[in-house]
C-alpha positions as CSV (number, residue, x, y, z in Angstrom):
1,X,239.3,-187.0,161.9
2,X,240.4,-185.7,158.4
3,X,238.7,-187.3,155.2
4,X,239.5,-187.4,151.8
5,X,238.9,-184.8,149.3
6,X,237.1,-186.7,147.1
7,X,234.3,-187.6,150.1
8,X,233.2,-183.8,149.4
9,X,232.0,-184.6,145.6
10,X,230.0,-187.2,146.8
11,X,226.5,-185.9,147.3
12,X,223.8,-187.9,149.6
13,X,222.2,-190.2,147.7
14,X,218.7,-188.4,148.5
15,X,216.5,-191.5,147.2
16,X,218.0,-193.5,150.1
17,X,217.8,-190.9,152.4
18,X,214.2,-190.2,151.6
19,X,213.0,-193.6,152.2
20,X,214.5,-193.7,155.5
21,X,212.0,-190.8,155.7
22,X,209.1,-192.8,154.3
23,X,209.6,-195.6,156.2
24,X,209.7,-193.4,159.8
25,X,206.4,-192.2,158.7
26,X,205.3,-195.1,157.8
27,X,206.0,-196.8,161.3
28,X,204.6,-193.8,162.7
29,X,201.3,-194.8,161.3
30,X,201.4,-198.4,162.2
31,X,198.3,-198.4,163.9
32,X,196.4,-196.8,161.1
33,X,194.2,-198.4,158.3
34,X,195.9,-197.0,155.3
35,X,199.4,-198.5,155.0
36,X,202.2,-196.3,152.9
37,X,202.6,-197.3,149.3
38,X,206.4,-197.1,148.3
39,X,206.5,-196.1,144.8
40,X,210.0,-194.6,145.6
41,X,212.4,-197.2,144.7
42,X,213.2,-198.7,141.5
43,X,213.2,-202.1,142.7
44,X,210.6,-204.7,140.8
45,X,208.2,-206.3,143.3
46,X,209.0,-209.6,141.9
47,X,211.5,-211.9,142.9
48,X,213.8,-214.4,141.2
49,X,211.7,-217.2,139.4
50,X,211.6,-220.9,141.1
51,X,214.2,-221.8,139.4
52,X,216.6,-219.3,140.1
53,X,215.6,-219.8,143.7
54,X,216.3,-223.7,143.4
55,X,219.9,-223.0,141.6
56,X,220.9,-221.4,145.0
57,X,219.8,-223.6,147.2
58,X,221.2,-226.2,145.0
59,X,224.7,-224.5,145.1
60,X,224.7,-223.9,149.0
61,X,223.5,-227.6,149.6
62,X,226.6,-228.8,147.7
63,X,228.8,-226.9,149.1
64,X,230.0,-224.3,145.7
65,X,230.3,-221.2,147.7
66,X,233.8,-220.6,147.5
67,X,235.9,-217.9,145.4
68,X,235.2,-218.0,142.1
69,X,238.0,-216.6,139.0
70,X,237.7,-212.6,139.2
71,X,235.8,-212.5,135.7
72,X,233.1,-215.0,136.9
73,X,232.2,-218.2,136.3
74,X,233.3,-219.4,132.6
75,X,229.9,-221.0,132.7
76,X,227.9,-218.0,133.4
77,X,229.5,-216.1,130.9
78,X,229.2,-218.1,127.9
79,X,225.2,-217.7,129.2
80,X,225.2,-214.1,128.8
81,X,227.1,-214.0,125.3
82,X,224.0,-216.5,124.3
83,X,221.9,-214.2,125.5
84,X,223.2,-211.8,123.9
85,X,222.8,-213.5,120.3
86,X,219.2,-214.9,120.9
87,X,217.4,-211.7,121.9
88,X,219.3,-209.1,120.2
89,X,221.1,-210.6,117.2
90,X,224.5,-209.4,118.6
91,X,227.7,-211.6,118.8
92,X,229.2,-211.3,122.0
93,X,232.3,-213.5,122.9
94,X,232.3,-215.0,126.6
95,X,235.6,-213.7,127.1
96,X,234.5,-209.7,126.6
97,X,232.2,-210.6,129.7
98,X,233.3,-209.9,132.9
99,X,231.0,-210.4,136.2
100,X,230.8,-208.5,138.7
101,X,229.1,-207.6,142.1
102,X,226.1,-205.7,140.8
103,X,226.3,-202.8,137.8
104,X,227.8,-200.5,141.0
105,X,231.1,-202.5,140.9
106,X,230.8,-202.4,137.3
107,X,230.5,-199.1,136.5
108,X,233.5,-198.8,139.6
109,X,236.0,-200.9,137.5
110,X,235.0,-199.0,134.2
111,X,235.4,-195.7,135.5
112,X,238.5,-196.7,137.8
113,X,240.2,-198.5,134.4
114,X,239.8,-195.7,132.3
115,X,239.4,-192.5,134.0
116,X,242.3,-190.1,134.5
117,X,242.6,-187.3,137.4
118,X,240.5,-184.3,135.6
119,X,239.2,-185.8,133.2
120,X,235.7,-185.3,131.8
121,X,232.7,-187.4,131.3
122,X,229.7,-185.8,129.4
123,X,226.0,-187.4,130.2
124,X,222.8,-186.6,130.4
125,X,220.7,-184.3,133.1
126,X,218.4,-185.3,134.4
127,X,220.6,-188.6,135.0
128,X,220.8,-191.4,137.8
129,X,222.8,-189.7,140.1
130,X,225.3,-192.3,141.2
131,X,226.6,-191.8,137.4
132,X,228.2,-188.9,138.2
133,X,229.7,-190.2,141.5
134,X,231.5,-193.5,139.9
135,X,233.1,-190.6,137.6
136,X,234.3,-188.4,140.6
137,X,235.1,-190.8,142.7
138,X,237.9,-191.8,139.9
139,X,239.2,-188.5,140.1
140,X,237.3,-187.2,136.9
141,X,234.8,-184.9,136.1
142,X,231.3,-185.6,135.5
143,X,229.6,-183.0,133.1
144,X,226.1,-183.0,133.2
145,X,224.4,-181.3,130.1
146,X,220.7,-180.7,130.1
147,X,218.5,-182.2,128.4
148,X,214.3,-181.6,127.2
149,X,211.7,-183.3,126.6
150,X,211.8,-182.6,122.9
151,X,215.3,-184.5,123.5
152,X,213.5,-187.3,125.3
153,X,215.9,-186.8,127.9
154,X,219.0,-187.9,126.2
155,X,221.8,-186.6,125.0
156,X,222.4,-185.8,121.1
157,X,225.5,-186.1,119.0
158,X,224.9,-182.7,118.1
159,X,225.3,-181.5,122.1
160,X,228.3,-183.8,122.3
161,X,230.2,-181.9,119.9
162,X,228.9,-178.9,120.9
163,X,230.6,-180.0,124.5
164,X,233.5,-181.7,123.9
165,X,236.4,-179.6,124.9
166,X,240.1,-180.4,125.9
167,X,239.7,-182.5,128.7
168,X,236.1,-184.6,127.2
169,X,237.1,-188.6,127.7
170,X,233.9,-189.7,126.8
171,X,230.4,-190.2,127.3
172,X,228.6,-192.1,129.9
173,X,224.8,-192.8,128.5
174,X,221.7,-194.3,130.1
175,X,219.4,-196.5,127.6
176,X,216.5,-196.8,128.9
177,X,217.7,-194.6,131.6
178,X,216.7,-193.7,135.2
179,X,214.6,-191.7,136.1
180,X,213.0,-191.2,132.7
181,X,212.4,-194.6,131.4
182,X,213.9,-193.1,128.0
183,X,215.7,-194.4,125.4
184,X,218.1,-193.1,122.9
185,X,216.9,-193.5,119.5
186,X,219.2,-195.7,117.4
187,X,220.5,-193.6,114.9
188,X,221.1,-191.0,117.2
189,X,222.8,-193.2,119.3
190,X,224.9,-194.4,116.6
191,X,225.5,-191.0,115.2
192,X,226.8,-190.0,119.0
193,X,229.2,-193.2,118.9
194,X,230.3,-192.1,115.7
195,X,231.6,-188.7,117.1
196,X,232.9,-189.9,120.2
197,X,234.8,-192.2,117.5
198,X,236.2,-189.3,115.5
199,X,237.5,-187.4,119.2
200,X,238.9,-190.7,119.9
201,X,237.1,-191.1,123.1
202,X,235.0,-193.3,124.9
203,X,231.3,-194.4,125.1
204,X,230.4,-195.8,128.0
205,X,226.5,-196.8,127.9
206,X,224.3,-197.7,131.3
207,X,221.8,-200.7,129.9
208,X,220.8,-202.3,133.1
209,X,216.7,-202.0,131.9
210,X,218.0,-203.1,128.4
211,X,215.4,-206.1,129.2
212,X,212.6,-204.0,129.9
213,X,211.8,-202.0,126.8
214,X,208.3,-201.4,125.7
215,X,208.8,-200.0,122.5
216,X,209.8,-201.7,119.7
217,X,211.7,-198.6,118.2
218,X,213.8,-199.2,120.8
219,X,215.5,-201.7,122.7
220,X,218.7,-202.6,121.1
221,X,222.1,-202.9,123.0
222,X,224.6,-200.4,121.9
223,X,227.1,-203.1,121.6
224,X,226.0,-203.7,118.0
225,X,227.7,-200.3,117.3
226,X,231.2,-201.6,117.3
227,X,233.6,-203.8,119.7
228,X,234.8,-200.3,121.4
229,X,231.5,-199.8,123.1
230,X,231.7,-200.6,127.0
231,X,228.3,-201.8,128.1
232,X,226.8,-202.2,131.9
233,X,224.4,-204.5,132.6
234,X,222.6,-205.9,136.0
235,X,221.0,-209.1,137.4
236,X,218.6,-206.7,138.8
237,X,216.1,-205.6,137.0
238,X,215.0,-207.8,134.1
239,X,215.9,-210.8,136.3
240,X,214.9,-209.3,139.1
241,X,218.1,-210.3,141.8
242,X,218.2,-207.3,143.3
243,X,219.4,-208.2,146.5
244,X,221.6,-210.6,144.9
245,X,224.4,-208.3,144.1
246,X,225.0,-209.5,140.5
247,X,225.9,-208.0,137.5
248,X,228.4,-208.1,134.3
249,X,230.3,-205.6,131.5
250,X,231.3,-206.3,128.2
251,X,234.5,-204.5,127.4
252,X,236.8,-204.7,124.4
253,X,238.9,-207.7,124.8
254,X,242.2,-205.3,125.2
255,X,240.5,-203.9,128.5
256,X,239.8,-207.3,130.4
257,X,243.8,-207.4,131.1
258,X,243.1,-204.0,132.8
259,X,239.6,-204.9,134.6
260,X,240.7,-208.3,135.8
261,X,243.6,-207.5,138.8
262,X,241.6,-204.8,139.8
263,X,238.6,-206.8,140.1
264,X,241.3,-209.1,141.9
265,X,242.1,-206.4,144.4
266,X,238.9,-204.4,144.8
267,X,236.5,-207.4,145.1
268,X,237.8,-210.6,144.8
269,X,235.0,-212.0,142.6
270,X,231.0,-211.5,142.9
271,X,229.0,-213.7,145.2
272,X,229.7,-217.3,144.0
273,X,225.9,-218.4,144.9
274,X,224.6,-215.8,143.0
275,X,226.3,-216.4,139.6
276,X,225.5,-220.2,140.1
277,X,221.7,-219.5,140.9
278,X,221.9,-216.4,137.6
279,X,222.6,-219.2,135.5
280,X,219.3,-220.8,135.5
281,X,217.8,-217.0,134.2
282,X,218.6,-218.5,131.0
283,X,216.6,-221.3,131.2
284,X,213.7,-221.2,128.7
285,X,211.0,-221.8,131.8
286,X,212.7,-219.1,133.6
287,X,212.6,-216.6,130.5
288,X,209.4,-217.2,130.0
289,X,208.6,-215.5,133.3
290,X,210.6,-212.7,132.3
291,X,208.7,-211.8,129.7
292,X,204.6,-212.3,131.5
293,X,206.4,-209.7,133.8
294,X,207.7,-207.4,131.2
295,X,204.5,-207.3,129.9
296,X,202.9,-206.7,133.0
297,X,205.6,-203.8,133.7
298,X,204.2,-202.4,130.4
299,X,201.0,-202.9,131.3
300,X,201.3,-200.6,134.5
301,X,203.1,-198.1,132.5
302,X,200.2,-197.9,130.4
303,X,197.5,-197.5,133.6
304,X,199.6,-195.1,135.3
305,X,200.9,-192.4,133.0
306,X,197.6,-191.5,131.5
307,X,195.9,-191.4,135.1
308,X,198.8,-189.0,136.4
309,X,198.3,-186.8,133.5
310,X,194.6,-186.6,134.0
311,X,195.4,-185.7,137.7
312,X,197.8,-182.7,136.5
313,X,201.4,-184.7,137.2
314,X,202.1,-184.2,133.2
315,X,204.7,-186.8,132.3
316,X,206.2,-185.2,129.0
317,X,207.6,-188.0,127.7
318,X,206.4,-191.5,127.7
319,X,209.0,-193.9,129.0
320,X,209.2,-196.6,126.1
321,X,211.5,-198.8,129.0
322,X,212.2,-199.4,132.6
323,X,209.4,-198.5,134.7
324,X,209.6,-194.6,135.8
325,X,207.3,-191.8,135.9
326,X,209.1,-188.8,135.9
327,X,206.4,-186.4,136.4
328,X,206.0,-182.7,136.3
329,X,204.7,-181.7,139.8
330,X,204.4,-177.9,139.5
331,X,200.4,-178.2,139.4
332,X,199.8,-180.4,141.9
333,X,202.4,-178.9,144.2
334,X,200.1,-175.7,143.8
335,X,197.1,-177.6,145.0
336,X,198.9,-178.8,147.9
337,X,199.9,-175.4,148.9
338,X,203.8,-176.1,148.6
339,X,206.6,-175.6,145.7
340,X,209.2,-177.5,144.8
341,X,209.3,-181.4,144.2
342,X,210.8,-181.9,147.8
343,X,207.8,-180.7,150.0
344,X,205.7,-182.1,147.8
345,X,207.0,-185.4,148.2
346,X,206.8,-185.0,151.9
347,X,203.2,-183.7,151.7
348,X,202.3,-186.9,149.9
349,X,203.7,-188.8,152.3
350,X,202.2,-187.0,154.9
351,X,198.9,-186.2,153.6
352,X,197.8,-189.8,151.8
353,X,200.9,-192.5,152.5
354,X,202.4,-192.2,149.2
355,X,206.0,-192.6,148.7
356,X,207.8,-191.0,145.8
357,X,211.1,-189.4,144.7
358,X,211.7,-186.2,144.2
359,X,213.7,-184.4,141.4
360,X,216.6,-183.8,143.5
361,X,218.7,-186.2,143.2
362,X,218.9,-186.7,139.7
363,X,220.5,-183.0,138.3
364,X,220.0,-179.2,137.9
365,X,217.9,-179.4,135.0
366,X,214.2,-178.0,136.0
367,X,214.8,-181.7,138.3
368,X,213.3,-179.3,141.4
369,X,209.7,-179.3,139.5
370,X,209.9,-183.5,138.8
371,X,209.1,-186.2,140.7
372,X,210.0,-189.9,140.0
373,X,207.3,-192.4,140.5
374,X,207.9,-195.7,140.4
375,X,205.9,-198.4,138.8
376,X,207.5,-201.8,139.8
377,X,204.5,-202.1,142.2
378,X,201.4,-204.0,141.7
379,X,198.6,-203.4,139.7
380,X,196.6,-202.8,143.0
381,X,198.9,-200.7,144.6
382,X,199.4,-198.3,141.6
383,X,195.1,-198.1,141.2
384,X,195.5,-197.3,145.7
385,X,198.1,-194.9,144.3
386,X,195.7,-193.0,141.9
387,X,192.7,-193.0,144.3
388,X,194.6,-191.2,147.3
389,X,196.1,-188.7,144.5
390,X,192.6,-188.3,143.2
391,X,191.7,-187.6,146.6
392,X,194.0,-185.1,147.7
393,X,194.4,-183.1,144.5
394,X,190.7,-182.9,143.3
C-alpha cells in the first residue's frame, strides 16, 4: 500500500511506545514482590470528583447522550467563561468557547484553521512532542528553537525575533508546559505577544496545566493579553477526566465561523456525557477538591525534586506548574554503567521497577541526557520511588 507523505513527519510517540515496554516488563514480573511504579505518564492518579461522577450517570440514566451543537453545550460554555472570570480575573464571552474532544482535537482545529502548506510555527525545545505533529500534520512547519535552563525552558521574545523569517506564522507556546513543568514569566510572555503582534502573526499558547500552578509569579492565562490570543485548554488535568476526552479553545470571535464546520465535519461534537458530567467541575464542592489536590500535586513536587537532586538526577529548574521532573540523568546513567536517557530508562525499569520517560521524545536540545519523571502518583509511590533509586545508585 502507498501512504501519505505527511505519515513520514509523524514520529512515534516514544512515551506510548515506552509504556507498552514498561508494562511487558511489568507482567513479566507478576509473580514478584516488588510491583513496577509508573511514573511515566502524565496522567493524575485521581479521578473525577463524586459529583462529576454523578452528572454522568445522571445524563446516561435520562437518556441526554445524543449529538450535541459542534461548539458544545451552550451551558457548559457559559461555565467555563465564569471560570474564567472567578479564578483569573479575565472576561471571557461564552461564545469565544468552543468544546471539543480533548486539547488533541483542539489543537487539530487550530492548526487545521489557520495553518497554510509551508508555513512555520516557532516553539519551544524541549517541547511536548505532539506540538509539532498537530503543526505538520497541517502541512506546516514546526520550528523548534532551543531553549536553557537559564531560559526556564521557554521561549523569549528576543529568540522570536531573532527567528522569525519569511515564512514564521506564529508561535505555539506551552505555559506551564510538558515536560518541564515551566512557565513563561508574564512580562516575557507579554513582550513575545507583543512582537508576534508587530509581524502580524499568531500566538497560539498550550494551557492545559493552567490549573496547576504552584507559584504565584505565575499562573495567569495568556488570554488577558488581548482578544487575538488563541488558548488550549483540557478537562484533563486540573479536573482530572482524562479518559473522558474533553476539552475547549477560546478563539477570537471572527475564527469560530471557521472552527465550527470543521468541527462539524471532523468530529461532529465532543462526547455529549462528558460535557454534561464537566459541568458539575464548576460546582463549588467539586472545586474545592481541585484545589486539596493541587496542593497535594505541589506538595509531591516539593518531596521529590529535592530527593532526585540529592540522588544526582539534577533538575535545573524547578517546575512552578504541572507536575514533571525533567531531570538531568548524565550522573546516574554513569553509575548504571549506560549513556544516554534511553537505556537508562530501560535499566531502571529493569533493575528496580521504575517507569520513567526518557528525553527522546520531547526535542534535540541536550533531551538525550533528560528524563521526565512524573509526579501525579501518590505520596507513597513517589517515597517507593526514591528508596529503589537510592538503592541502585548509592
Amino acid at each position: 500500500m502507498q501512504f501519505a507523505h505527511r505519515t513520514e513527519r509523524i514520529d512515534p510517540f516514544y512515551v506510548m511506545e515506552m509504556a507498552k515496554t514498561a508494562q511487558q516488563i511489568a507482567r513479566e514480573a507478576a509473580g514478584s514482590r516488588e510491583r513496577m511504579i509508573f511514573l511515566n505518564v502524565g496522567e493524575p492518579d485521581f479521578t473525577a470528583p463524586p459529583l462529576v461522577r454523578e452528572a454522568a450517570e445522571r445524563a446516561i440514566r435520562d437518556g441526554r447522550t445524543q449529538y450535541t451543537n459542534a461548539l458544545g453545550l451552550e451551558a457548559l460554555r457559559e461555565a467555563i467563561g465564569a471560570w474564567y472570570g472567578t479564578r483569573f480575573g479575565v472576561n471571557v464571552p461564552s461564545a469565544r468557547i468552543v468544546i471539543t474532544a480533548g486539547a488533541s482535537a483542539a489543537l487539530h482545529l487550530a492548526c487545521l484553521a489557520l495553518i497554510n502548506a509551508g508555513d512555520e510555527i516557532l516553539m519551544s525545545d524541549p517541547g511536548y512532542p505532539c506540538n509539532r505533529h498537530f503543526v505538520a500534520a497541517a502541512d506546516g512547519v514546526p520550528v523548534p528553537l532551543p531553549t536553557t535552563a537559564q531560559e526556564r525552558y521557554q521561549l523569549s521574545s528576543a529568540k522570536v525575533q531573532a527567528a522569525w523569517g519569511a515564512r514564521t506564522r506564529g508561535v505555539l507556546l506551552a505555559s506551564p508546559s510538558n515536560p518541564t513543568g515551566t512557565s513563561i514569566a508574564p512580562q516575557e510572555l507579554r513582550a513575545i505577544h507583543e512582537a508576534v503582534q508587530e509581524r502580524g502573526g499568531l500566538t497560539l499558547i498550550d494551557e492545559i496545566y493552567l490549573g496547576l500552578s504552584h507559584d504565584d509569579a505565575f499562573g495567569q492565562t495568556a488570554l488577558g493579553l488581548g482578544d487575538d490570543v488563541i488558548s488550549i485548554n483540557s478537562f484533563s488535568k486540573y479536573f482530572n477526566m482524562t479518559g473522558w476526552r474533553l476539552g475547549w479553545m477560546v478563539v477570537p470571535e471572527a475564527m469560530v465561523p471557521v472552527v465550527e464546520p470543521l468541527a462539524q465535519n471532523l468530529f461532529i461534537c465532543a462526547s455529549t456525557v462528558a460535557q454534561h458530567a464537566a459541568l458539575a467541575c464548576f460546582a463549588p464542592e467539586s472545586i474545592a477538591v481541585y484545589e486539596q489536590r493541587r496542593a497535594e500535586f505541589r506538595a509531591r513536587r516539593d518531596y521529590f525534586i529535592p530527593a532526585l537532586d540529592a540522588l544526582g538526577l539534577a533538575v535545573p529548574v524547578m517546575p512552578d506548574g504541572a507536575f514533571y521532573a525533567w531531570a538531568d540523568c548524565t550522573r546516574a546513567a554513569q553509575r548504571l554503567g549506560v549513556q544516554g536517557s534511553w537505556d537508562f530508562v530501560l535499566e531502571l525499569m529493569r533493575r528496580c521497577h521504575l517507569a520513567a520517560t526518557p528525553g527522546r521524545d520531547f526535542g534535540q536540545a541536550e533531551t538525550a541526557h533528560f528524563v521526565r519523571f512524573s509526579t501525579a502518583n501518590s505520596m507513597a509511590q513517589l517515597q517507593e520511588a526514591v528508596a529503589r533509586l537510592r538503592k541502585e545508585l548509592a
